[in-house]
N, C-alpha and C positions, 0 to 999 in steps of 0.2 A: 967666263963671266957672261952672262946673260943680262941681254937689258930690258929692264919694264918698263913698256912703254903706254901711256895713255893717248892712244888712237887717235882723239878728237883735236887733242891739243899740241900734233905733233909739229903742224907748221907754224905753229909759233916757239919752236923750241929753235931751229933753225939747222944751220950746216955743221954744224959741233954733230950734233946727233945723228946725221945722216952721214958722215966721215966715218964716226964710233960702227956703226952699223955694218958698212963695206968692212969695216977690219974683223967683222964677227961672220965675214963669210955669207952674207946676206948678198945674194944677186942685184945688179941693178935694176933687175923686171920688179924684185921684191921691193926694194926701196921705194921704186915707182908705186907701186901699187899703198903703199901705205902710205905715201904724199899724199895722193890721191883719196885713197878712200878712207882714213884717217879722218878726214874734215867732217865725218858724218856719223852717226849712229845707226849703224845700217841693223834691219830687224833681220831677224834669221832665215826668214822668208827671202831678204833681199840678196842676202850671203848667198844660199842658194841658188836663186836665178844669176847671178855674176858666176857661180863656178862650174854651174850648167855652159853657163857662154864659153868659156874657157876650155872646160873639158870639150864642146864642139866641136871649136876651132879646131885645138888639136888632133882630133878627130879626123874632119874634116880633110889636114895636111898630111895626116897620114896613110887616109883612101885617097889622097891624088898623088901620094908619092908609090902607093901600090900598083897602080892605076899604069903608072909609067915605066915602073919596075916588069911589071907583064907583058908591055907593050917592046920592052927594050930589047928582053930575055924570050920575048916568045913563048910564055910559061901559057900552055893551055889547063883546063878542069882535067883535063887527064892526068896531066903532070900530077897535079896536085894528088888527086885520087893515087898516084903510085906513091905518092911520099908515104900519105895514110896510110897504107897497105902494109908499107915496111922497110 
């Protein structure tokens, strides 16, 4: 069952619908985010810059968990260059 939801007017739908939502397998980051940005009509442009910020972040968490992965392991450019090789 999928639920269709109209974005704008979801916090006035209320906790029924965000209950319904958890049981369809929806994260709590996901619910959040559509509490959240729900309340607005965000233009495509704006979609955009929000999933740039996000893609970032994660980004981000992921060159400083590298970061420390190299640092723990002692992985040099050479390393690497043998993996490439074969």
């Amino acid at each position: 069952m999928k639920l269709q939801i109209n974005l704008r007017k979801l916090h006035y739908i209320g906790i029924e619908i965000i209950s319904e939502m958890q049981k369809n397998n929806l994260t709590p980051l996901q619910v959040h985010f559509i509490q959240v940005l729900g309340q607005w009509n965000l233009k495509d442009e704006e979609l955009n810059e929000i999933k740039a910020l996000v893609s970032k972040h994660f980004a981000e968490k992921a060159d400083k968990l590298m970061v420390k992965i190299w640092d723990e392991k002692k992985i040099s450019t050479k390393d690497l260059d043998t993996l490439l090789e074969g």
